[in-house]
C-alpha positions as CSV (number, residue, x, y, z in Angstrom):
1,X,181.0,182.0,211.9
2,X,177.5,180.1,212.7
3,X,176.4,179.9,208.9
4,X,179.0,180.7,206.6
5,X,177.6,181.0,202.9
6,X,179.4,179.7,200.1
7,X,181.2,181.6,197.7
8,X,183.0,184.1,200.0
9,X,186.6,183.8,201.0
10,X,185.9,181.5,203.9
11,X,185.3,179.0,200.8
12,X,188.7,180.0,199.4
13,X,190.1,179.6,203.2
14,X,188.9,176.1,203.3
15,X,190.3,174.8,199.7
16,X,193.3,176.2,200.9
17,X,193.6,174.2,204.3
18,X,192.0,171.1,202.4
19,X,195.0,171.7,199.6
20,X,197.7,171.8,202.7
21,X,196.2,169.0,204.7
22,X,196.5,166.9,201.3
23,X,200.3,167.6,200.5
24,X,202.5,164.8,201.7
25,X,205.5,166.7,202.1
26,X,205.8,168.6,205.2
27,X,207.7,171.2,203.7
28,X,207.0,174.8,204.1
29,X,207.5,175.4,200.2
30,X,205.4,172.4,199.8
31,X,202.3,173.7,201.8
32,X,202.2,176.7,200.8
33,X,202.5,175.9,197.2
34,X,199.3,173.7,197.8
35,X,197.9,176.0,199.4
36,X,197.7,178.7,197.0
37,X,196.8,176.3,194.4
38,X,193.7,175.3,196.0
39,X,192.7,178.6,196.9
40,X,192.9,179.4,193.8
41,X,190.8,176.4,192.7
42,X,188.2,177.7,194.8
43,X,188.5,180.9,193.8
44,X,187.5,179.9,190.5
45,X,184.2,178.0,191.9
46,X,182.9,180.8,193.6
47,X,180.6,182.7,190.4
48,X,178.7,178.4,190.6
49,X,178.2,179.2,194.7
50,X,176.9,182.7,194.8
51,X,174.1,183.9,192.3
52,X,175.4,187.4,192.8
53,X,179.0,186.9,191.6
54,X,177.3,185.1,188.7
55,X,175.1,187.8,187.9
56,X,178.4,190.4,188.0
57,X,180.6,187.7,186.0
58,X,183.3,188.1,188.7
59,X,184.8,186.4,191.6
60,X,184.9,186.8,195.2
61,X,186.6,189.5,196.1
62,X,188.3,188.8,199.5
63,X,188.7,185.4,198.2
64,X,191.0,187.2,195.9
65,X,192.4,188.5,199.0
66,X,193.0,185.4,200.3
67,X,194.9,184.1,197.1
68,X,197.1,186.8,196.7
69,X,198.4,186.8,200.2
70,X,199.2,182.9,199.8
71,X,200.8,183.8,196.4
72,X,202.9,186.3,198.5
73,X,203.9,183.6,201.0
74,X,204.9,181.3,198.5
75,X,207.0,184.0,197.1
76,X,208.9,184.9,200.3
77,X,209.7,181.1,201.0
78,X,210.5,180.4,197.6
79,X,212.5,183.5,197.2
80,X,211.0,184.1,193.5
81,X,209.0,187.3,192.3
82,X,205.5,187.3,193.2
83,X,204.6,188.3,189.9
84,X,205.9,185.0,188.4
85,X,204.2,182.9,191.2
86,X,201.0,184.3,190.7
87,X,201.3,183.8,186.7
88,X,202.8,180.2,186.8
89,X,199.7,179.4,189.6
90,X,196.8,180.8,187.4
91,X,197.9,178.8,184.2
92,X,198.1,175.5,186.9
93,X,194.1,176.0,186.9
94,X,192.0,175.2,184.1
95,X,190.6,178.0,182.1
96,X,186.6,178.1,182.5
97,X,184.4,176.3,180.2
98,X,183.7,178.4,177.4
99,X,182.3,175.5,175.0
100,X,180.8,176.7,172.0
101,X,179.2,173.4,171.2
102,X,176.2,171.7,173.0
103,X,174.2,168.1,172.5
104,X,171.2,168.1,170.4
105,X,168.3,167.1,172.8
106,X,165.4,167.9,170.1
107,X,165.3,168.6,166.5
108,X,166.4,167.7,162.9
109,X,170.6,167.5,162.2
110,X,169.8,169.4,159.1
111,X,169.9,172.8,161.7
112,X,173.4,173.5,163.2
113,X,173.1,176.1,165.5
114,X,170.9,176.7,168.7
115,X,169.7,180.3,169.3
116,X,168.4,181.4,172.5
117,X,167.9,184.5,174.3
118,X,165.2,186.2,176.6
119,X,162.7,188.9,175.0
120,X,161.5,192.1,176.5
121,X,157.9,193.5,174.5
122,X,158.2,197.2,174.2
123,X,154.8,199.4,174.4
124,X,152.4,196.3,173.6
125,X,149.1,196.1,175.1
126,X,147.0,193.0,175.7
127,X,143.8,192.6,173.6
128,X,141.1,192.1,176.0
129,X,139.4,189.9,173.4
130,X,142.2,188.1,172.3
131,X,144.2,187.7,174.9
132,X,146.9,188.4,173.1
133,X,149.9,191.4,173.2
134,X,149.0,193.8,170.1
135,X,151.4,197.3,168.7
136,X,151.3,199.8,166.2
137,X,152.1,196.7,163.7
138,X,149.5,194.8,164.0
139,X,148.1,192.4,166.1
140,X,150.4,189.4,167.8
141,X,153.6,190.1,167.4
142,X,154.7,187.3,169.4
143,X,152.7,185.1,166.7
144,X,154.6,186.8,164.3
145,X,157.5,186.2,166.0
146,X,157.1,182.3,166.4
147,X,156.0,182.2,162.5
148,X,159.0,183.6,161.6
149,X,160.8,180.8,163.8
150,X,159.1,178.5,162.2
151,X,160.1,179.8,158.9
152,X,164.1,179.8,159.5
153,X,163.6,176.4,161.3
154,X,162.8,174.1,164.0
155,X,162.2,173.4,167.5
156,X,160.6,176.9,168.1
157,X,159.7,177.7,171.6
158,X,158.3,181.1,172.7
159,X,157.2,181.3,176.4
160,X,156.4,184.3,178.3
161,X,155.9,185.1,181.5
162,X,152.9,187.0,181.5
163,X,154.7,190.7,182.5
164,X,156.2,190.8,179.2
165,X,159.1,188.4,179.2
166,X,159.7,185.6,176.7
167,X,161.9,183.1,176.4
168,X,162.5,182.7,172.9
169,X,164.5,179.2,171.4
170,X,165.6,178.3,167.8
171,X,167.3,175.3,166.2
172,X,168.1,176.9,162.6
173,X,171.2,177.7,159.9
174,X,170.6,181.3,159.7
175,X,171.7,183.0,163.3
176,X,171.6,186.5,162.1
177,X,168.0,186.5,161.1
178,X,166.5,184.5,164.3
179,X,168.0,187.4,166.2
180,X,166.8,190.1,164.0
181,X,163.1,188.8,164.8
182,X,163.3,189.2,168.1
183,X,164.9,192.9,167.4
184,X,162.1,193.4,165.4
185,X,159.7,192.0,167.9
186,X,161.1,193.9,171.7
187,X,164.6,194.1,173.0
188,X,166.6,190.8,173.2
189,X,169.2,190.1,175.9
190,X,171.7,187.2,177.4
191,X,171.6,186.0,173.8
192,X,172.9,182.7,173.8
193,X,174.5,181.0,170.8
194,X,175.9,177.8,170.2
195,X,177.0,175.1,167.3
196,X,175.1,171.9,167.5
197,X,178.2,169.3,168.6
198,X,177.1,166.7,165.8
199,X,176.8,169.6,162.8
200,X,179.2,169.3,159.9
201,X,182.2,172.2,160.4
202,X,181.8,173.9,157.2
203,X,185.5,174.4,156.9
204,X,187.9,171.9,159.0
205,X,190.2,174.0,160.8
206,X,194.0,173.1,160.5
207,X,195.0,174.4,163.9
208,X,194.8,172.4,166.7
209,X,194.7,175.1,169.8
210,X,193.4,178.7,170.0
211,X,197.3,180.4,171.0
212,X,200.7,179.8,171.4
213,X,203.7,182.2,172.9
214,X,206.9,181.1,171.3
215,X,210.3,182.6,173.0
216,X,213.3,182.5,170.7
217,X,217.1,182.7,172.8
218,X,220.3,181.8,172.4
219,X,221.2,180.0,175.1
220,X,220.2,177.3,177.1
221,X,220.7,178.4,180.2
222,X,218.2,181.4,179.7
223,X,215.7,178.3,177.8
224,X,216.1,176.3,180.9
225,X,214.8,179.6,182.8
226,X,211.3,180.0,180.6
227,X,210.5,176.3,179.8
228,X,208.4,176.2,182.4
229,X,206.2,178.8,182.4
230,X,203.6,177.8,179.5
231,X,205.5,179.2,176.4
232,X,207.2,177.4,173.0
233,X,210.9,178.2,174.0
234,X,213.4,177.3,170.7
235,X,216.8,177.5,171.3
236,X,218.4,179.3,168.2
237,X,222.4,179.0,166.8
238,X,225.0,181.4,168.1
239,X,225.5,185.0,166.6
240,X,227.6,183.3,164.1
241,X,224.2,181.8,161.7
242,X,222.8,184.0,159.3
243,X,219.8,185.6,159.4
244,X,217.2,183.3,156.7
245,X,218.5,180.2,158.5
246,X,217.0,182.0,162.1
247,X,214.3,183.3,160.1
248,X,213.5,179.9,158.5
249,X,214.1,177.8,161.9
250,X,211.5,180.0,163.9
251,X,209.2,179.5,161.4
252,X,208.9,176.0,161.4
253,X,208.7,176.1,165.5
254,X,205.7,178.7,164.9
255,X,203.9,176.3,162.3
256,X,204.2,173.3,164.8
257,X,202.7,174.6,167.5
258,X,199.2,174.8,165.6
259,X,198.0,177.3,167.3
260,X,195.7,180.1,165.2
261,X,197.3,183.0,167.0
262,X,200.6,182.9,167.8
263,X,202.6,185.9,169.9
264,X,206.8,186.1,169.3
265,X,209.1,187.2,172.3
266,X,212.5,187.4,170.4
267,X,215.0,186.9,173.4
268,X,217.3,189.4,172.3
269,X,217.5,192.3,170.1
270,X,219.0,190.6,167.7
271,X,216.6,188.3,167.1
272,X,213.7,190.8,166.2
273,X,214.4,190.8,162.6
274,X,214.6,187.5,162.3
275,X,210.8,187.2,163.8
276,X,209.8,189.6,162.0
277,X,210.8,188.0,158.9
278,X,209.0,184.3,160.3
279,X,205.6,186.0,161.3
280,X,205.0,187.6,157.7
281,X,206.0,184.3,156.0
282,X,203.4,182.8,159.0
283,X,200.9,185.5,158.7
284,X,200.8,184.6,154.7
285,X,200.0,181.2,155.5
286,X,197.5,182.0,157.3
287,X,198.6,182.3,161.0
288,X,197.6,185.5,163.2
289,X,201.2,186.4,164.4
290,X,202.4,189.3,166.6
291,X,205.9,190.2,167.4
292,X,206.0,191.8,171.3
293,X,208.9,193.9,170.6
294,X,211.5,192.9,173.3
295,X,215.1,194.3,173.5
296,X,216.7,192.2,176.1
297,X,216.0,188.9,178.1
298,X,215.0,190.8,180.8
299,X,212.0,192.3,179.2
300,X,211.4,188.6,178.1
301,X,210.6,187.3,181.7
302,X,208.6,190.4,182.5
303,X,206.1,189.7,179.4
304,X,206.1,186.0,180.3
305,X,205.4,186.5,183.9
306,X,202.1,188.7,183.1
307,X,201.0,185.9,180.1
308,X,197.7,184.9,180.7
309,X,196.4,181.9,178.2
310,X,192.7,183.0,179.9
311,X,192.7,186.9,179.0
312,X,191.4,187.0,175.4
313,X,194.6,187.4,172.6
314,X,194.5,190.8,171.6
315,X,194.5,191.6,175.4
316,X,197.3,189.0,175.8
317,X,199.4,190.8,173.9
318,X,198.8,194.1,174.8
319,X,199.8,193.4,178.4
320,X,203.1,191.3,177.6
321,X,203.9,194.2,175.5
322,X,203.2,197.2,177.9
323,X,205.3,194.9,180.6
324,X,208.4,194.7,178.1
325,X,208.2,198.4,177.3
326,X,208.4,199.3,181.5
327,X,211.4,197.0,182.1
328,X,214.0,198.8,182.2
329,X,216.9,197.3,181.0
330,X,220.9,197.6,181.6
331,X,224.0,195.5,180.9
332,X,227.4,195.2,181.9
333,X,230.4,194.4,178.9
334,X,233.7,194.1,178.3
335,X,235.2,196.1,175.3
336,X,237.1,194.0,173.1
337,X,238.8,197.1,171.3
338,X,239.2,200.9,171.4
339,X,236.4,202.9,170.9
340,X,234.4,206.2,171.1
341,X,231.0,206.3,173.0
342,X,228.7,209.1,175.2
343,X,231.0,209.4,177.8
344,X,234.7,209.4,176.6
345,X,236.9,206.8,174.8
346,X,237.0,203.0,175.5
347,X,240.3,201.2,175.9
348,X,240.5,197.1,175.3
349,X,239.3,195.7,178.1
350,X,237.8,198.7,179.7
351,X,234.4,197.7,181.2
352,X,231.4,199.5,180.1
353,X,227.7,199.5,181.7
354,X,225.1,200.6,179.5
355,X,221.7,201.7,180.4
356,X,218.8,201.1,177.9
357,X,221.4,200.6,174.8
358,X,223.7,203.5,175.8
359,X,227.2,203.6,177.2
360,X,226.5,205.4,180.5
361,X,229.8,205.1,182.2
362,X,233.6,203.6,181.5
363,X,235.2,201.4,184.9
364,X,239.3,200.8,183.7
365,X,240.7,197.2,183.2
366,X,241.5,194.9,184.2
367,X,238.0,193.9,184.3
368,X,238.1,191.8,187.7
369,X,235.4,191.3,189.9
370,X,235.6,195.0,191.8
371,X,235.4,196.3,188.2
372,X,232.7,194.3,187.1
373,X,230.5,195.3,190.4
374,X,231.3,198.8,190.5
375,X,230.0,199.4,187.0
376,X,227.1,197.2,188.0
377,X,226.8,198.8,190.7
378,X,226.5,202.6,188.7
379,X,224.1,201.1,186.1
380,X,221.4,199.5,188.7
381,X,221.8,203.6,190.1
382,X,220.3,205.1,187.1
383,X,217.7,202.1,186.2
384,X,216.6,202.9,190.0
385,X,217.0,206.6,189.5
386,X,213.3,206.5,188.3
387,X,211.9,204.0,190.6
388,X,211.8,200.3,190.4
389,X,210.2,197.4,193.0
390,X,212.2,194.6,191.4
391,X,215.6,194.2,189.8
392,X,216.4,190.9,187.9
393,X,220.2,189.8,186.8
394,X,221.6,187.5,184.1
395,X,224.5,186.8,184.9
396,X,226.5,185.3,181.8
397,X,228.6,182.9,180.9
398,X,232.0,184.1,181.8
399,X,230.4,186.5,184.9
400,X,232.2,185.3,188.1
401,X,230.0,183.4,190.7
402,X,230.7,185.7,193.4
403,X,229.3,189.3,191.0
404,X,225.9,188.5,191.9
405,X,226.0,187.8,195.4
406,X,228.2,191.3,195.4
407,X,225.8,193.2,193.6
408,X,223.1,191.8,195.8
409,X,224.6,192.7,198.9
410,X,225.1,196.1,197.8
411,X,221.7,196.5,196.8
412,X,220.0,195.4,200.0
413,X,221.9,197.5,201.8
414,X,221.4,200.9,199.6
415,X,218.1,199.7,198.4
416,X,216.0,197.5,201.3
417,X,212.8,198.2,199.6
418,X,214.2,196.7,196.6
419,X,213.7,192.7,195.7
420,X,216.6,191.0,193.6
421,X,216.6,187.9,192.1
422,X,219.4,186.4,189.8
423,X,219.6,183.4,187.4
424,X,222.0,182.1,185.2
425,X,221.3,183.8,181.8
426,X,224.6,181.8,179.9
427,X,224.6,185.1,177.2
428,X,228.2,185.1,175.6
429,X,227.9,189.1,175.3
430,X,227.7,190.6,178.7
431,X,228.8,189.6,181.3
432,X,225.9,191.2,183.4
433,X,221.9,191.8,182.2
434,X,219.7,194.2,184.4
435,X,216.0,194.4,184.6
436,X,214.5,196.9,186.6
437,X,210.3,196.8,186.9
């Protein structure tokens, strides 16, 4: 390309090959890590380079292309899902400026907020005597307009174009009335409002950040798993502590993270009452908090993987919760005593695989590690009975190493269209937990 224009992907192309050239290591995981991450950098630049992405509030779109197919490549090497590469890169780049505050270049301090937007004048007619833009009103509305400025406060600047544009700017107190003038006046647009960096805050705020996503669990193992992706992660006692202690120990991790809106991803289900409990002791404080509703671990790391500290809150949480409620979710147990369920009756030791919180099949002790597979094997059959790109497994504390690379092999060979990845969940009460997205 002779004259390539900036702002298209053959800017993102370039940060990316600048990002790999840059990485010291010579590893393939290494490069293509830096890679994406400065793809995405320049991704992010593109709306400054082209006036047109500006004008749309977007980016470039093949640049987009380009980021997502590194993302993909990092996934492959790194043998993670893509979703939580693409989520863990965005929150490595800095969200875009979105300062309310600006420097005061004109003006007295006893005005704390500057008001600015363009004005169009709606069937007016210019006063060949006067020279000036007359309506059904009266004559000059545009003097009107800058009297009325004046009025609410200083640093009043009204300039048109001369085809019936103004630019209209305001240093005053009273934001609601130096718009309503110009309502008044034609048809304001790209209204632009912002708080004067040196004015007193009427009310000093006690929280220190905008949002927070704290992830109650168990165990370590499964904290170990999440601390890294931009959440509060508090590692709660066993089954064993009672439910105020929880309650009161998820509170205080909610309070200190300051944050004005906080979102709860209990870890397991029986953790949910617990938050519950927290977020309307928080919420009466004077928090914003919002319980995602999440059953199992598995729906955890889905929610966490679409987290975007970027998207505005309410929009935050709606996606981590419609991300929970598609996971599917399975487990594979041992019963520790007799019992009755869906499908027939439950000796000691018997192995059960449940699907979505119900007993869907019954594999006879002992529960070695064919038993343990098959019944994992039957429960990942009906989670993929409905579709399914991705299957996750915990694998817990007493689960034999050699389960998941048997329950892996099985499903790339029944399922090739299938990813798997495992971790080390450390739950004490399944042996197996199943995610299927």
């Amino acid at each position: 390309m002779t004259d390539p224009v900036p702002g298209t992907m053959i800017t993102v192309a370039e940060g990316a090959a600048a990002a790999a050239r840059a990485e010291p290591s010579d590893e393939l995981a290494a490069v293509a890590t830096a890679a994406a991450a400065g793809a995405l950098a320049a991704l992010e630049q593109t709306p400054r380079q082209l006036s047109v992405l500006a004008a749309a509030g977007v980016v470039d779109a093949g640049g987009r292309g380009v980021v997502v197919m590194l993302d993909a490549l990092v996934a492959v090497v790194t043998e993670q899902p893509a979703a939580l590469v693409a989520a863990a890169r965005a929150r490595e780049v800095p969200a875009p400026e979105t300062s309310m505050f600006t420097a005061r270049e004109s003006g007295s301090d006893q005005f704390a907020y500057e008001v600015m937007y363009l004005l169009d004048t709606i069937d007016r007619e210019i006063d060949k005597e006067t020279d000036k833009e007359t309506d059904k009103d009266g004559p000059d509305p545009i003097g009107r307009l800058r009297d009325r400025l004046d009025g609410l406060g200083d640093s009043v600047s009204v300039v048109g174009d001369g085809a019936g544009l103004w630019t209209v700017h305001v240093h005053c107190n009273d934001v609601g009335a130096a718009i309503e003038v110009g309502v008044e006046t034609g048809r304001p647009h790209q209204i632009r409002v912002a708080r004067f960096a040196d004015a007193p805050s009427a009310e000093a705020s006690r929280f220190a950040r905008d949002r927070a996503v704290v992830v109650p669990v168990r165990s370590t193992e499964l904290a170990d798993l999440l601390v890294g992706e931009g959440v509060v992660v508090v590692t709660l006692a066993g089954e064993e502590a009672g439910e105020g202690e929880t309650a009161f120990r998820l509170l205080e991790v909610i309070t200190a993270t300051g944050a004005a809106h906080v979102s709860v991803l209990p870890g397991d289900a029986g953790l949910v009452e617990a938050a519950d409990e927290a977020s309307i002791r928080a919420v009466a404080a004077g928090q914003d908090v919002v319980v995602v509703p999440c059953a199992s671990p598995v729906q955890v790391l889905a929610a966490v993987a679409v987290h975007d500290p970027r998207r505005r809150a309410g929009d935050d949480v709606v996606a981590m919760a419609e991300a929970a409620a598609a996971t599917r979710r399975g487990e594979v147990v041992v019963s520790a005593e007799e019992a009755m369920t869906w499908v027939g009756t439950c000796a000691a030791g018997d192995v059960l695989g449940l699907a979505d919180g119900e007993v869907v099949l019954i594999e006879p002790g002992p529960a070695d590690v064919a038993a343990l597979d098959r019944a994992a094997c039957g429960v990942v059959e009906r989670l993929l009975g409905t579709g399914g790109e991705l299957v996750t497994v915990l694998l817990g504390a007493d689960a034999p190493e050699e389960l998941a690379g048997e329950l892996t092999d099985y499903l790339r060979r029944e399922h090739p269209e299938t990813e798997v990845v495992a971790y080390h969940g450390g739950q004490s009460h399944a042996v197996l937990m199943l995610g299927v997205e």
